[in-house]
N, C-alpha and C positions, 0 to 999 in steps of 0.2 A: 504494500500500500504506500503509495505516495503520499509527501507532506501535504498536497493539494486537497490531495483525497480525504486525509485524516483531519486537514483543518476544518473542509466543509461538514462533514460531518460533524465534530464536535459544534461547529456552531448550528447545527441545525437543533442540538441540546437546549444551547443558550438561546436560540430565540424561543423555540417553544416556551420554555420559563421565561423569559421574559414576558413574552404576551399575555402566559395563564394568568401571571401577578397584576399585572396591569389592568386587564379584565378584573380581575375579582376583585381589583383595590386592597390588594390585600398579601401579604407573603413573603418571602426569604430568596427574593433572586439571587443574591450574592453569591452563595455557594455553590449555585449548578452552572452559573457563569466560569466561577473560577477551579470548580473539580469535572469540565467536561472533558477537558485532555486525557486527565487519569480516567474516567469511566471510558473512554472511547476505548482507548488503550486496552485496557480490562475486556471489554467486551468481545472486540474484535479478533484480540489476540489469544485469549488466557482462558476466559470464564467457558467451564462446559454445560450447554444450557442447550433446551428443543423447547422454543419458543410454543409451539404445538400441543405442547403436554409439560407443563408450571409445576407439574407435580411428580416428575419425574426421581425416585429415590434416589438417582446416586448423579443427580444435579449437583454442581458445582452452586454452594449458597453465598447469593450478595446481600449482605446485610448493612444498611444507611443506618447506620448507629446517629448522624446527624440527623435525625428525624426532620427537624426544618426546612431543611431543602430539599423537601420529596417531591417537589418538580424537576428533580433530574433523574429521579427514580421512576416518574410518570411517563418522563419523556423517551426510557430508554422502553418500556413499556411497548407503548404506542408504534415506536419506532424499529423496534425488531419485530413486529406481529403476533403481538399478543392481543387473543381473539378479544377479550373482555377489554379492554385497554384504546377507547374507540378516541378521534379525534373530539367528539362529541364532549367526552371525558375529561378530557382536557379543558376544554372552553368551559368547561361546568366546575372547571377548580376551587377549591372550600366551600362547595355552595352546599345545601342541605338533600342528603340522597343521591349524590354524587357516588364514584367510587375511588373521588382524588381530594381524600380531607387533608385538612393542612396538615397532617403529622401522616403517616403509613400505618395503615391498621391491617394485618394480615389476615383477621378474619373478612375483613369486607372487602380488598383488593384483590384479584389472582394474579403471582408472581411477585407479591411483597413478601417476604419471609421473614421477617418479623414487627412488632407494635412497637416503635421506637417515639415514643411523646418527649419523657423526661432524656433529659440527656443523661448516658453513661448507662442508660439499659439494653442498651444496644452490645456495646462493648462486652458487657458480664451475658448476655443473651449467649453471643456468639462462643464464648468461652465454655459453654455447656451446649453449644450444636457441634462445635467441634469436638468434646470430651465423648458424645454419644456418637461420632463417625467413628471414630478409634473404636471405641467398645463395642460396635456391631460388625466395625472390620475385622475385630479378633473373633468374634465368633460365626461369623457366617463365610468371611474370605473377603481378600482383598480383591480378587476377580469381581465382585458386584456390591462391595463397595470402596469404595476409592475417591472420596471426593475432597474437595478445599474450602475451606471457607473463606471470605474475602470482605473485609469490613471497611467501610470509609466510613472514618469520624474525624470528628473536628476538637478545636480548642475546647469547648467546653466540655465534652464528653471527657479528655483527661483533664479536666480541671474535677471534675466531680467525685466524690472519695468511694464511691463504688468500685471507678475505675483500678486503684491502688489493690481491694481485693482481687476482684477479676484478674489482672494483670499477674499479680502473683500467683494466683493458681494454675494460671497458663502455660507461668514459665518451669514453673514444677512441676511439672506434669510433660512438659516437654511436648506442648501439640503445635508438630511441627506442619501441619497441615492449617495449620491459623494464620493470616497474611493480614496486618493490618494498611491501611494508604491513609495518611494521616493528612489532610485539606491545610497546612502549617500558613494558612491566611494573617495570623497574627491581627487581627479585627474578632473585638467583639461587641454588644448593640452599643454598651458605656462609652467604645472609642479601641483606641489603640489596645492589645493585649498587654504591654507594658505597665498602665495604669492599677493591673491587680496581677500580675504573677509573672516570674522570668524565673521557670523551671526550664531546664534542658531535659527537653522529653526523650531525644535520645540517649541519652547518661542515665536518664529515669530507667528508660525499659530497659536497656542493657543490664542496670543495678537487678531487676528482675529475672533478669537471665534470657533474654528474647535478642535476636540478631538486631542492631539497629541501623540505618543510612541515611543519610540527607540528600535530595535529590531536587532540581528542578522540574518540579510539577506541571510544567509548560511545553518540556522536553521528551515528547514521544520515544523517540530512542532510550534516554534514561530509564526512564517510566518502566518500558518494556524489558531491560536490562537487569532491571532490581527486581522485577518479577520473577523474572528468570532463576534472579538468584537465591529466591528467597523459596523456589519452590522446589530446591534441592538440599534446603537448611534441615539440619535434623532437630533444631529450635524454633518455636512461631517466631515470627519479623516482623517488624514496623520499617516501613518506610514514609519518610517523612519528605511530603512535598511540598514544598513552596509554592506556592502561589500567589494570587490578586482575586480580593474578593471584588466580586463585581467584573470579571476581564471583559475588556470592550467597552467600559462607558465610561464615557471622556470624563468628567469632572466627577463621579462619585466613586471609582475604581480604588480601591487598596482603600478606604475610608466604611465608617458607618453606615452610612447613607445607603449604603450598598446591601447592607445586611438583612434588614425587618423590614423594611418599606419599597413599593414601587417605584419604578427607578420614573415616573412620570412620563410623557408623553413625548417631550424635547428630547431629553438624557435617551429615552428609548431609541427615538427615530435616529439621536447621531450615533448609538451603539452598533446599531444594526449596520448604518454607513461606515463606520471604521472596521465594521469586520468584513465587510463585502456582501454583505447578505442583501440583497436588493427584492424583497420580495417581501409583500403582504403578512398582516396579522394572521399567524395559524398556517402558514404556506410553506410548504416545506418542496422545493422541487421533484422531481421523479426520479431521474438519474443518483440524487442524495437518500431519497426513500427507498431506492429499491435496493441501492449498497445495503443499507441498515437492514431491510428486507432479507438481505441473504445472509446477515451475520447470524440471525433467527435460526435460518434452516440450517446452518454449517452443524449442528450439533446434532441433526437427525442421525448420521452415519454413525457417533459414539453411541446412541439411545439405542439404533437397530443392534449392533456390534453386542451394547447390554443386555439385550433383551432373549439376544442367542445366547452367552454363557449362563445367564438365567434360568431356562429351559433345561441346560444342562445338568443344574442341578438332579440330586434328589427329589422324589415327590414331597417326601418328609421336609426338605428343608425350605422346600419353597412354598407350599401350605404356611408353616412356622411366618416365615419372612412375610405373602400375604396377609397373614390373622395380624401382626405386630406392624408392618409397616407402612402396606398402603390400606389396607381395611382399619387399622386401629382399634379392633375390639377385643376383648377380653377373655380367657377360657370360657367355654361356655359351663363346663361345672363349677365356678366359680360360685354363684348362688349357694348350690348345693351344699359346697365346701363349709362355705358362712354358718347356713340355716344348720347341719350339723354340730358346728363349735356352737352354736347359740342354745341348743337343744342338751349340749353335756353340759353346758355353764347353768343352764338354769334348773337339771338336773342334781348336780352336783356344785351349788354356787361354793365357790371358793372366797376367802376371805385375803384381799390382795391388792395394794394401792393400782390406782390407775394407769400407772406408766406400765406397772408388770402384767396389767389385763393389755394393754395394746402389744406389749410384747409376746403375748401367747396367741394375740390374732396375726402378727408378723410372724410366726414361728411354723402356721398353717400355709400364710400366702406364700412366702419363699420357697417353696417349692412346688409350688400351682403356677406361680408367675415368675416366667424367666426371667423377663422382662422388668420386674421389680429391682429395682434401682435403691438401695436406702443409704443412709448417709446423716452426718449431726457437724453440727456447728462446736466442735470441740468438745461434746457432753454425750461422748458414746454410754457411759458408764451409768451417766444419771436418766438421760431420754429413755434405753435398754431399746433403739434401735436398731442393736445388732444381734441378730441370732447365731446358735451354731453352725461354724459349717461353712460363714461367708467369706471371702477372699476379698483383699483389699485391692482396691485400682492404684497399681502407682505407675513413677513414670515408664519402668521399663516392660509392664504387663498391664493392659487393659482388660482382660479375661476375667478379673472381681468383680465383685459387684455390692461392694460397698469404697463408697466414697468420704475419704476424710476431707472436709471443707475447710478445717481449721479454725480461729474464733473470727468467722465471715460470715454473720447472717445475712446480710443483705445480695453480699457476692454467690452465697449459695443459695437464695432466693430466685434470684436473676436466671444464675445458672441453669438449674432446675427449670425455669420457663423454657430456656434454649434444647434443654434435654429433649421434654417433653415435646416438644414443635416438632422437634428435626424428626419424630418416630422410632417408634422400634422399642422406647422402653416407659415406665410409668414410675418416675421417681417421687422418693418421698425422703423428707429432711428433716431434723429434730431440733431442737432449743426449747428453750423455757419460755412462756408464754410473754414474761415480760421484754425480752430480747426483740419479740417479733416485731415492736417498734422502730427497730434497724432494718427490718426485712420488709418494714411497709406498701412501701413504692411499690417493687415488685411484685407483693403479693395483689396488689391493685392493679396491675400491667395483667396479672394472670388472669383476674376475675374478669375483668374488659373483653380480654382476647379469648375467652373462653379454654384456658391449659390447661389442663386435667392435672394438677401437681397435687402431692398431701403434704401439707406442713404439719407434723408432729409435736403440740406443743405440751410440753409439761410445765410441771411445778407452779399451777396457777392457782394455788391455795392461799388464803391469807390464814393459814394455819403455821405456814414455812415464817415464821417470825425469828429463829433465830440467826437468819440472813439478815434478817434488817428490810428497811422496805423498798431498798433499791432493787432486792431482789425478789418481792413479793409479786405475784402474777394478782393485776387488779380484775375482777371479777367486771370488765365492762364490755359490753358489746363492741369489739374494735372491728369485727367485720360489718356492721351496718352502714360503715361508710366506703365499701368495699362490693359496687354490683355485681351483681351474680355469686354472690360468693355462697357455700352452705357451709354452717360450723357445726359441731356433735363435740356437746358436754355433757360431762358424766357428776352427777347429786351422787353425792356417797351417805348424807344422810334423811331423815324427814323431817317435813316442814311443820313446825308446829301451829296448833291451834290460835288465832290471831281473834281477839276482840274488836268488832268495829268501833268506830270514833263512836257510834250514838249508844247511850249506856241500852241494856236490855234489847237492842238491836238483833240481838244472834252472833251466830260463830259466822269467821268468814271457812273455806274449805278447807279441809285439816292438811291436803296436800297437795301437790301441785300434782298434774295430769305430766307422766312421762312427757309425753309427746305432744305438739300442737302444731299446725300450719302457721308460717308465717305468712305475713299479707303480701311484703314483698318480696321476699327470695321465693316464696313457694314449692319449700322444702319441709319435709319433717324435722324439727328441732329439738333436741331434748334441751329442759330448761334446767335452771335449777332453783333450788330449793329458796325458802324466807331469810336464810341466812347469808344475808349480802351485806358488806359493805354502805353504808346508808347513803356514801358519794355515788351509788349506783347509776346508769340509765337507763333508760326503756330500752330493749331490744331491740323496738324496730325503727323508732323514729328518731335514736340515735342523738349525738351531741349535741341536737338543736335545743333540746328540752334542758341545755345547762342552765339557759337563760332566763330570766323572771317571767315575763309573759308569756312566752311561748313553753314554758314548763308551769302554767296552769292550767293547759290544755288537759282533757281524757287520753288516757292510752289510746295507741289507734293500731298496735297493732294484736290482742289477741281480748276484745272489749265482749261482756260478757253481759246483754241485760238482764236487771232484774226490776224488780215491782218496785216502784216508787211510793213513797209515802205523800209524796206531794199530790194534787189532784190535775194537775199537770206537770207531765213527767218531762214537757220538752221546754216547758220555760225557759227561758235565758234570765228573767229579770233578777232571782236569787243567786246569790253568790254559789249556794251548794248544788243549784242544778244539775250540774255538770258530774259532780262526784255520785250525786242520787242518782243519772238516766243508767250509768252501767259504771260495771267494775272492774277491773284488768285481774288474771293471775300469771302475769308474763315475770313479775318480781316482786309480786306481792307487795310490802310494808315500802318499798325502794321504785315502786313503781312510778312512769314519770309525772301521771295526772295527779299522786297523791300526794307529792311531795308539793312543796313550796319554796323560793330562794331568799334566804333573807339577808341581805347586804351587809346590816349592821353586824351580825355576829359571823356573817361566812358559813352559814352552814344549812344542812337541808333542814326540812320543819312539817311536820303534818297539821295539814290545812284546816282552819275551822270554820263552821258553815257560817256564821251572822259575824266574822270579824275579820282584820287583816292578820295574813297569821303572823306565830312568832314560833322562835326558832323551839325543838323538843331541847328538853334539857338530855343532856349527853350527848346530843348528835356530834358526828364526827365532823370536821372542818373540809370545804373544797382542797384540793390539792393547788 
């Protein structure tokens, strides 16, 4: 390929992104401006990909860890013939039901491989799709699978301290199949990168153990060169390239300006003239579309090539690889499996804290599921997510199958997403519930994209008091703020008998119902018991209710009528209305319509019907 050739094509990148931003008023052209060289590069030359079938197993994955500039992820899309991927798609950028939101969402685009919003999820993503390429190349053969991962991210992604895990587990692990191409723009929205950091990312990831190089990002031969060499490295690489955010527009190039916002209509029209591009919003010529066109199909030949050693196999092990990889479903005696252990426990209940009851349901599936993945954030011993029997993954044998993450919850949160995506296996990670605060993000990234991961959390007692309360597991709903998400908590005792506020009123119910529907996840949930923390929240409706007015609302999510003593049960005009029309048993005494917040003393209060309330004497203090 000619310089000619390789220039118009990557500007055929840049304009599309230019003109999606522009249209939609809205977007991050800077980056697919000035990383179209290295994408073209990558594309044309490196990445093994059939445009035709996006979901091919042993595709070579590009993961835009820079999520903001996923119009040059859109544009490579569109441009190599990807069916779902229409120009249409394009001119419809961040708009609502689009398939091109401003960040890459893998469940709603085809050919995005992963949900890159936050920066630095991309990074730890990809650091667990490459850990599960190794580990299914060790067990099925490197004949069918054999692929590379290839990341572009940007300043903020290693600015972010996720990265610092990920990165180290990378390099320990030695996945030398991991290539990063680092956009080294030196712009971020505040201005110059200098303004907040001058880390030496290369010194950085070497310190890690990863190959590093600095290259000019402009320079197609470079580009091509370091690829080259990184894909014969027995350590993952970064390559660090230089560039100009915004390349091609005259006055906002290498600046801010270039980064968040639309480069405007003038800036646009003299960009387009300085790169040569003479042609219409959306107009991509033919001779340039149909090169991109056949960089699409070049990968049919390695796809048919796969699909014959494939075949080849055993029937055994390609059924196997089917059920785990491209079907993604589950033994089918799996149920069975369950409803039997559930059948001797309740036969036979044993007296056994909670982590050793999850460790006797791990002790059945590790050997139903091959594909069970387990692994702990540095608390093998306290989670008891290791059974007999299991082999560790390290760098020089991927064949185990249990994973040390070391003390990286957020890293091995991330990671775990990328396992999970890439196929083949169904991991699950351990820490103590109060940790999963490190692991947030991620766990949020999983719920979004719908990733089938288990986080194994223990130690969420506020019985564990002789830790101290740094490491006391708060008894709060922290997946409510977490869509899709479903949680399963285990009451180890019962809830006692509770008098209501009105004397001779009656009992309220002596216990809470295992189980109930929640309104929004609409999953079976076991609750738990009366004995909560009195800083509690509602289950479903979650940290809004911390608030004074909107925490004198009714439960709304598990509201239970009963007979009011009023002769109007829907009045609004009495203060107690609202506690008389129904009554939650989602947290009982901590529930969030029964409480009240009272400023002066900091603490929660149960509400009285004819006054403002005050605070119960002993309640505990907000945190």
């Amino acid at each position: 390929m000619t310089r000619v050739d390789h220039s118009r094509m990557a500007n055929a990148i840049r304009a599309l992104a230019m003109d999606a931003v522009e249209k939609a008023k809205s977007g991050h052209p800077g980056l697919p401006m000035g990383a179209a060289d290295i994408a073209t590069v990558l594309f044309t030359q490196f990445l093994k990909f059939d445009a035709a079938d996006p979901r091919w197993p042993d595709r070579d994955r590009f993961i835009l860890s820079a999520g903001h500039g996923s119009m040059l992820l859109y544009a490579l899309l569109y441009l190599t013939g990807n069916a779902e991927m229409t120009l249409d798609e394009i001119k419809n950028f961040r708009q609502l039901g689009s398939k091109t939101p401003g960040h890459p969402e893998n469940f709603m685009t085809s050919g995005v491989e992963a949900t890159t919003g936050p920066l630095g999820q991309g990074i730890s993503f990809s650091v667990g799709s490459a850990l599960a390429e190794r580990r299914l190349a060790a067990e099925f053969g490197e004949d069918i699978v054999d692929h590379t991962t290839y990341v572009l991210c940007s300043d903020g992604d290693l600015m972010e301290g996720v990265s610092h895990e990920a990165l180290a587990l990378a390099g320990h692990l030695k996945l030398s199949k991991l290539i990063f191409l680092y956009d080294d723009n030196s712009v971020t929205i505040d201005g110059p990168i200098s303004l907040s950091d001058s880390v030496d990312q290369v010194t950085r990831f070497k310190a890690h153990g990863w190959n590093a190089v600095r290259i000019d990002g402009h320079d197609q031969k470079a580009i091509a060169a370091a690829i080259t060499q990184a894909q014969s490295s027995d350590r993952p690489s970064l390559i660090a390239c230089k560039t100009t955010i915004g390349f091609g527009a005259p006055t906002k190039a290498g600046t801010s300006k270039a980064h968040g916002e639309p480069l405007g209509a003038d800036e646009l029209a003299a960009a387009k003239k300085a790169l040569g591009w003479n042609y219409g919003p959306f107009e991509v010529p033919d001779d340039v579309l149909q090169a991109w066109r056949n960089v699409g199909k070049q990968g049919a030949s390695a796809h048919a090539e796969w699909r014959g050693r494939f075949e080849a196999k055993p029937d055994a092990v390609r059924q196997e690889f089917i059920r785990r990889v491209i079907d993604r479903k589950r033994p089918e005696n799996l149920a069975d499996v369950i409803r039997t252990l559930k059948e001797k426990l309740v036969a036979e209940p044993p007296t056994i804290a909670t982590r050793k009851a999850s460790e006797m349901a791990l002790e059945v599936l590790v050997p139903l599921m091959p594909e069970l993945l387990l692994g702990s954030a540095d608390l093998t011993p306290s989670n008891n997510t290791r059974v007999k029997g299991l082999k560790d993954v390290t760098p020089g044998d991927f064949t185990g199958r249990y994973i040390h993450y070391g003390i990286r919850e957020m890293g091995m949160a991330a990671a775990m997403n990328g396992i999970s995506t890439h196929g083949g296996f169904a991991p699950a990670g351990g820490t103590f519930l109060c940790f999963t605060d490190y692991a947030r993000p991620s766990m949020r990234i999983a719920a979004l994209s719908h990733t089938p991961v288990v986080y194994i959390m223990t130690h969420d007692s506020i019985g564990l008091g002789e830790d101290g309360p740094t490491q006391t597991g708060r008894r709060t709903s922290r997946s409510s703020i977490w869509p899709r998400s479903a949680r399963c908590r285990i009451c180890a005792c019962s809830a006692p008998r509770m008098r209501s506020r009105r004397r001779n009123a009656g009992n309220w119910r002596s216990s809470v119902p295992p189980a109930r529907r929640c309104w929004r996840s609409r999953v079976k949930t076991s609750l738990r018991c009366a004995y909560q923390p009195v800083q509690t929240i509602c289950a479903a409706t979650g940290p809004t209710n911390w608030w004074p007015r909107k925490a004198k609302r009714r439960c709304r999510c598990m509201r239970r009528a009963r007979r009011s003593r009023s002769p109007s049960p829907r009045r609004k005009s009495s203060p107690g209305a609202a506690s008389r029309r129904g009554w939650c048993r989602c947290l009982r005494s901590n529930c969030c319509w029964r409480n009240r917040w009272s400023g002066a003393t900091r603490s929660w209060a149960m509400p009285r019907s004819k006054s403002r309330s005050k605070p119960r004497s002993g309640s505990a203090g907000m945190p």
